[in-house]
N, C-alpha and C positions, 0 to 999 in steps of 0.2 A: 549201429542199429540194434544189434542184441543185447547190449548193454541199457537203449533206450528202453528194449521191451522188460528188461527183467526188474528195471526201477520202476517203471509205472505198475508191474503188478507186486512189485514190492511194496506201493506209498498207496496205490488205491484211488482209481477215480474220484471217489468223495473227497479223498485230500490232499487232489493236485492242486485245487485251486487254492486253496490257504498256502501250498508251498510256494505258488508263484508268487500271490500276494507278498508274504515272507521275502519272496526272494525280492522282487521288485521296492520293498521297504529301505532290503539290505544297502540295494545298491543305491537309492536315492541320497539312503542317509551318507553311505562314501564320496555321494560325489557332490556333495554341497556342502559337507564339515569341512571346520577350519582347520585346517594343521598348519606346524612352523614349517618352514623352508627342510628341504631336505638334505642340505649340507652344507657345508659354515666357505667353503669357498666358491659360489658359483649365486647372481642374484636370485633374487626369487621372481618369476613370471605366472600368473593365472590367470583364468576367465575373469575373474571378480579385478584383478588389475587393469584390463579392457574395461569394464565398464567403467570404472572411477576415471579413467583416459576418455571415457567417452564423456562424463559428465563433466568435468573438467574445460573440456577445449573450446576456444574461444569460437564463440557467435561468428559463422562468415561476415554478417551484414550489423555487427552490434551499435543500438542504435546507441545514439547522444544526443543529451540534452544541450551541447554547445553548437554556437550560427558558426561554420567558416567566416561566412562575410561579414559577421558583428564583431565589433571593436570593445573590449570585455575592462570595463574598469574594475578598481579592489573590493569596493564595496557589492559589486554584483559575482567576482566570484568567491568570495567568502559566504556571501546569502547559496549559492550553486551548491558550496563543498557539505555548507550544514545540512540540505535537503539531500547531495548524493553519498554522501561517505557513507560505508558502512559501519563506522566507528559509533558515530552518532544515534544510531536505532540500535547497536547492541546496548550503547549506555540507558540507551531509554528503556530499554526492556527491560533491561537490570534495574531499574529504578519501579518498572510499574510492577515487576516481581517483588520487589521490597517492599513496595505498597501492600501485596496482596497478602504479603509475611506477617503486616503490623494488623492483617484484617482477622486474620485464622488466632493473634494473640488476645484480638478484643472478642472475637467470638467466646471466649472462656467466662467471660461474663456473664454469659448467657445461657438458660439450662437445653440439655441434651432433651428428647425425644424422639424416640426411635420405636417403629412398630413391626413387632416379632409375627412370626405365624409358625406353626409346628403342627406336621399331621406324620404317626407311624403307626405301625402294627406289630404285633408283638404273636407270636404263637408258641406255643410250648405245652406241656404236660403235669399236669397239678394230679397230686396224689390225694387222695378223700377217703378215708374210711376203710375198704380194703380193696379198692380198686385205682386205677387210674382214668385221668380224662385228659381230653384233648382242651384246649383252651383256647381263645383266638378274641383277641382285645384291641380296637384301634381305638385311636384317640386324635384331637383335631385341640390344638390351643392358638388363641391370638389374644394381643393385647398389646396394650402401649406400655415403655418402662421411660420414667421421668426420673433426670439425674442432676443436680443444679450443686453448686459448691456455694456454701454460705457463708465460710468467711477461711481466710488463708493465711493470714496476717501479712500481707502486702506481697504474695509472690506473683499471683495473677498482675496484678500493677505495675510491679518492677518487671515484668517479661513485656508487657505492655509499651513499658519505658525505653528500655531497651529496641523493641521494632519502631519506636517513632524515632530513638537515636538512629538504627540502622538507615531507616527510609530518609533522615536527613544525608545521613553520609552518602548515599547513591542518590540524592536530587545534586549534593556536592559534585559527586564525581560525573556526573551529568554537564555540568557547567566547566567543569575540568576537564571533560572530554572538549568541546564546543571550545575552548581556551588554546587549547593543545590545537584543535585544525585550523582556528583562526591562525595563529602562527605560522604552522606549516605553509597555509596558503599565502601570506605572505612574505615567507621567506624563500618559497618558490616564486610567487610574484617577480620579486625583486631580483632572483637570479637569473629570469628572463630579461627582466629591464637592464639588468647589467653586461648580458649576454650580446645582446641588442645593441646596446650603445656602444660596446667595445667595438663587432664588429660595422658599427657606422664608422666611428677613431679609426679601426684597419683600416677602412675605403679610402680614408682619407691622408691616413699615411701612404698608402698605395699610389692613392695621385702626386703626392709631393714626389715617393721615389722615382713615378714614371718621370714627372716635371725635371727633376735632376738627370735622369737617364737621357733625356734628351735635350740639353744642356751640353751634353758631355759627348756624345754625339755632335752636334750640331759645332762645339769649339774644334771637335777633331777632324771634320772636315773643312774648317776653317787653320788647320795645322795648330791651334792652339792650345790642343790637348794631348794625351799620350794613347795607348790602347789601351794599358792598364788603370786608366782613368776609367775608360768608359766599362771595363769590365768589373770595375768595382763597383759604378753606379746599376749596370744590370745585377751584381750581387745581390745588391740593397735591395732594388725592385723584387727578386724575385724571394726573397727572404719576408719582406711585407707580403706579398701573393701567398707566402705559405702560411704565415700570420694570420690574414685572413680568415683561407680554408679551416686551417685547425679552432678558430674562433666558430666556423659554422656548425660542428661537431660537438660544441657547448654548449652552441643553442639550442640543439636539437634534444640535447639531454637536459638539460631544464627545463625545457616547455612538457617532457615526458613527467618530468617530474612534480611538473606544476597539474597536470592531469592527471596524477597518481592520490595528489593532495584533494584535489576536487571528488576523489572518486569516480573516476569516467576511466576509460582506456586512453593511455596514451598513444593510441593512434590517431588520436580526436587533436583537430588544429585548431587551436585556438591563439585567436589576436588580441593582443593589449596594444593600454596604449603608450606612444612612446614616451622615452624619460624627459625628453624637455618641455608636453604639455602637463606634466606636473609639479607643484610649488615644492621646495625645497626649504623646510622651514629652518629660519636662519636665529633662532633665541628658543629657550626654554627658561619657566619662569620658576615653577616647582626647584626648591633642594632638595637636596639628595634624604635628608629627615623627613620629609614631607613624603617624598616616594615610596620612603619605606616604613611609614605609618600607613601610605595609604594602601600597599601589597599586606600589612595585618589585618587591615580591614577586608578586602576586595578578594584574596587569592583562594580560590574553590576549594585546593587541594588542603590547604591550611583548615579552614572551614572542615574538612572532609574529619580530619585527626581532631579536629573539637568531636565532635558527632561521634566518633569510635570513643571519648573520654565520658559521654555521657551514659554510651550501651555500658561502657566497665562497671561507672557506679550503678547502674540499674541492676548489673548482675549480681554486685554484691549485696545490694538488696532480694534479690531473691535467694542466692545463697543464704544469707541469716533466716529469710522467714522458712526452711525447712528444719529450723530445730525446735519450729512451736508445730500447735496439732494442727488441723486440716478438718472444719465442719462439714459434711455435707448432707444432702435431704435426698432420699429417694422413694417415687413412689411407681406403682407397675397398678397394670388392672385390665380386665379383658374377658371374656365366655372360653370355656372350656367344656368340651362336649366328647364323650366315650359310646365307646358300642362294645359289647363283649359277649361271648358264646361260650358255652360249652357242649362238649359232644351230648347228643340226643335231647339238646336242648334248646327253647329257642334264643332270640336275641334280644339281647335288654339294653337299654338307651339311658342316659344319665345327663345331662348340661346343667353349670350354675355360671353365673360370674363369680369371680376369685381378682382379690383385689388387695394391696397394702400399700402403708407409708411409713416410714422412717428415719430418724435422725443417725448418722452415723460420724463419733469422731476418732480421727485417726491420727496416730503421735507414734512416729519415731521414737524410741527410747535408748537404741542401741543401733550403730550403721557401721562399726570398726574405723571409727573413724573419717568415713567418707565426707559427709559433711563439714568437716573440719578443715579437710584439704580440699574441697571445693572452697569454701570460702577465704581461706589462703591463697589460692588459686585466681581467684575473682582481686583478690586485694592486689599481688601480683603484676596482675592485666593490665589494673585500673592506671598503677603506678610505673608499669611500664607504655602505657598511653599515653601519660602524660609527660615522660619523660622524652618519648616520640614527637611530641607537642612543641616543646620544648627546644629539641634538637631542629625539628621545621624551624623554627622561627629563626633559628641563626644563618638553616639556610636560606631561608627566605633575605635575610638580613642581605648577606653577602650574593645572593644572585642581582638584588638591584643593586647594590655597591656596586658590581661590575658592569652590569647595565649600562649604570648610567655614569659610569666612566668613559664607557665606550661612547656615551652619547655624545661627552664632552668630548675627545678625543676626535669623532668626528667633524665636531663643527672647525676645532683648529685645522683639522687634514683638508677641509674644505676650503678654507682659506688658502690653505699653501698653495694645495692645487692650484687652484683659480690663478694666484701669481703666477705659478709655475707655469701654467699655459699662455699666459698674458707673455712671461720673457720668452718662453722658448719660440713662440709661432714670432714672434719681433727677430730673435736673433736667427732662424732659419730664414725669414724675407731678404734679412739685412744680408746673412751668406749666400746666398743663391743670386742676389743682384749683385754683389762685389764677385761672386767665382763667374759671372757673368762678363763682368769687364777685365776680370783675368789679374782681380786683386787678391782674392782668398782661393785656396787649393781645394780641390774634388773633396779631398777627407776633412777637409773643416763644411762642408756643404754636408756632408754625410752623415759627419755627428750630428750637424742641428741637426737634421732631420730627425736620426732617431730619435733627440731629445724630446723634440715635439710631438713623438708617434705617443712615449712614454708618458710626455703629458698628456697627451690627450685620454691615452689608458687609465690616467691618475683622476683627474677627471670627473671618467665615469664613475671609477669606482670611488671614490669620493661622494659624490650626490648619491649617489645607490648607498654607500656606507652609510649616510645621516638617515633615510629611509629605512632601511633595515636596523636600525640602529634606536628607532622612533619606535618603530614594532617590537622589537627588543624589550624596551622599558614595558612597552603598554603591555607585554605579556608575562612580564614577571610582577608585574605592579596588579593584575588582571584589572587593568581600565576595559582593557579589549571586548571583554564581554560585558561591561556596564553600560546602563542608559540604552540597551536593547529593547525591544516590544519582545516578552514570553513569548514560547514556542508550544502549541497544544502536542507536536509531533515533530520529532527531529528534521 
């Protein structure tokens, strides 16, 4: 308490209040600046880490745009994933910013006008004769100053040149984005179609083992079989039951994933449809030269590196035209009006309009150099763009080579399969009717069976291979996003 009293008559009522102020300043600024963490072993936790956890966390009720009860074909979720992804509307944005890029280089075209105002005053003491006076002069200007470039020898152009290459390469990577989630979404597609149909093949190997289990059963209370018969055929069964299970646990991660692809949360259920009400296309007619002429024509990202070779030589043209002069025109004009005084005097007023124009040209004669390694620099670019270019095209070359190896590749796996299903389900009927009448043994009924489970596994993945394997091609070839209707908005 007496330490309170002898500081307030120490600082003064008048200037408590700026101390508080002061003090309340102090403390706001400590306790909203950012600092690093206080010591290199312990994490860092703060208010400011709460809210980004608050912005952050996921919607209780987050809606979606997918039906539970609708049954979602390829072509309606790829239309889904272009409108929900957020991939899609960063690329777009970055595209209508490069618009706006090529818009601020054309404006250079066009002359500047800008209009000033200026009002001060001025006081001081002027000496006169053998006295001094006090002085006091304001003054009030406006006017407009006009600034126009009349000739540059091609830099304004080539900057020009260069935002229409930019703004192609970002309508490119635009359609390279849209490329890339067509893909994605059907390569999630299909690993729900694959997921799907495996686990129908489980069901159904399921039923044979149960069909065998009780078989083997049914001989052993007829004394026809042993105990270790039947506890082999329960083996089988319950190793398909886990088959199953562990199958339902990939579906459920690929339909996440095919939700991640759409942009939605994967808590959102979504239904396709099954693999056998889709055709399985069994010929392709295109060679492998044809695909890979048609991926130099068609592929965004290819496109994208043309369009960076265009900005390189644009810049070397700009680079060369700053070792010529630079014309420009300027003219300014406007009323200017003064008031001034001197002591024991009165006040005199003055206003005119004040106005000029001018040609001005400007030339570099000496830069140490700069310009010289700017345009090194620009050649450089150019030629390392196109050696980028260059390098694309081989990959391009060799991603559809593989492609569409894979394509062929499929169609023969397809084929086996298909046998392989056709012998195995023949030779598990044929064992399970002979271990029936007590001609073939429990473990020759067992094998087919898994044989058959394995076909049927081969199969799916088989049909889901040539499917995946179709999207494959059309997305290193980008057929995938040709013969589309434009998009005004992702």
């Amino acid at each position: 308490m007496l330490f309170s009293t002898i500081l307030l008559s120490w600082i003064g009522p008048r200037n408590l209040a700026w101390v508080a102020f002061f003090s309340i300043l102090l403390y706001a600024s400590r306790g909203t600046c950012q600092r690093a963490p206080t010591s290199p072993d312990h994490p860092w936790h703060s208010y400011e880490e709460q809210e980004f956890k608050n912005e952050m966390r996921l919607p209780r009720n987050p809606v979606s745009p997918i039906d539970p009860a609708k049954t979602y074909t390829l072509p309606e979720l790829i239309d889904l994933a272009e409108t929900q992804n957020p991939e899609t509307r960063n690329s777009w944005e970055h595209a209508r910013a490069q618009a706006d890029t090529l818009g601020i280089a054309r404006s250079e075209l066009y002359p500047t006008l800008a209009a000033t105002a200026l009002a001060e005053i001025n006081r001081g003491v002027v000496f006169s004769g053998t006295s001094f006076y006090r002085q006091t002069i304001s003054g009030v200007d406006g006017g407009l100053d006009l600034s126009y470039t009349v000739f540059d020898f091609g830099a304004r152009s080539s900057r020009i040149g260069a935002a229409k290459a930019g703004v192609l390469a970002a309508n490119f990577a635009f359609n390279d984005t849209h490329r890339q989630i067509i893909y994605q979404v059907e390569r999630a597609y299909y690993s729900v179609l694959n997921a799907v149909g495996q686990i129908s093949a489980a069901e159904a190997s399921l039923t044979n083992a149960l069909a065998v289990q009780r078989a083997a059963e049914d001989r052993l209370k007829q004394g026809l079989a042993t105990s270790p018969d039947v506890l082999e055929a329960r083996s089988a069964a319950a190793q398909a039951e886990y088959e199953l299970q562990a199958l339902q646990g990939v579906k459920e991660i690929s339909r996440g994933t095919l939700a991640t692809a759409l942009g939605i949360f994967p808590t959102s259920l979504i239904q396709v449809q099954p693999l056998d009400e889709l055709v399985i296309p069994d010929s392709f007619s295109n060679t492998v030269e044809q695909s890979i002429d048609r991926a130099f024509e068609q592929r965004p990202d290819l496109m994208q590196q043309l369009a960076e070779v265009r900005s390189a030589n644009a810049q070397i043209k700009e680079a060369r035209a700053a070792y010529y002069p630079t014309l420009s025109f300027n003219a300014s004009a406007g009323p200017r009006s003064f008031y001034a005084s001197q002591q024991s005097l009165p006040w005199e007023h003055t206003g005119n309009w004040e106005g000029g124009a001018g040609l001005s040209l400007t030339w570099s004669l000496f830069d140490g150099g700069a310009r010289k390694h700017k345009l090194a620099q620009a050649k450089a670019d150019a030629l390392a763009s196109e050696a980028r270019v260059n390098a694309a095209r081989d990959r391009v070359a060799d991603e559809v080579w593989t492609a569409y190896s894979k394509f062929q590749t499929a169609f023969r796996e397809r084929q086996a399969a298909t046998e392989l299903l056709a012998a195995a389900s023949q030779s598990y009927a044929a064992a399970l009717e002979s271990y029936s009448h007590g001609v073939r043994s429990l473990l020759d009924v067992t094998a087919a069976q898994q044989t058959l489970a394995q076909a049927r596994s081969t199969d799916v993945l088989a049909r889901t291979a040539i499917l995946s394997s179709v999207a494959e091609l059309a997305f290193q070839t980008g057929t995938s996003i040709q013969s589309r209707a434009p998009r005004k908005e992702p």
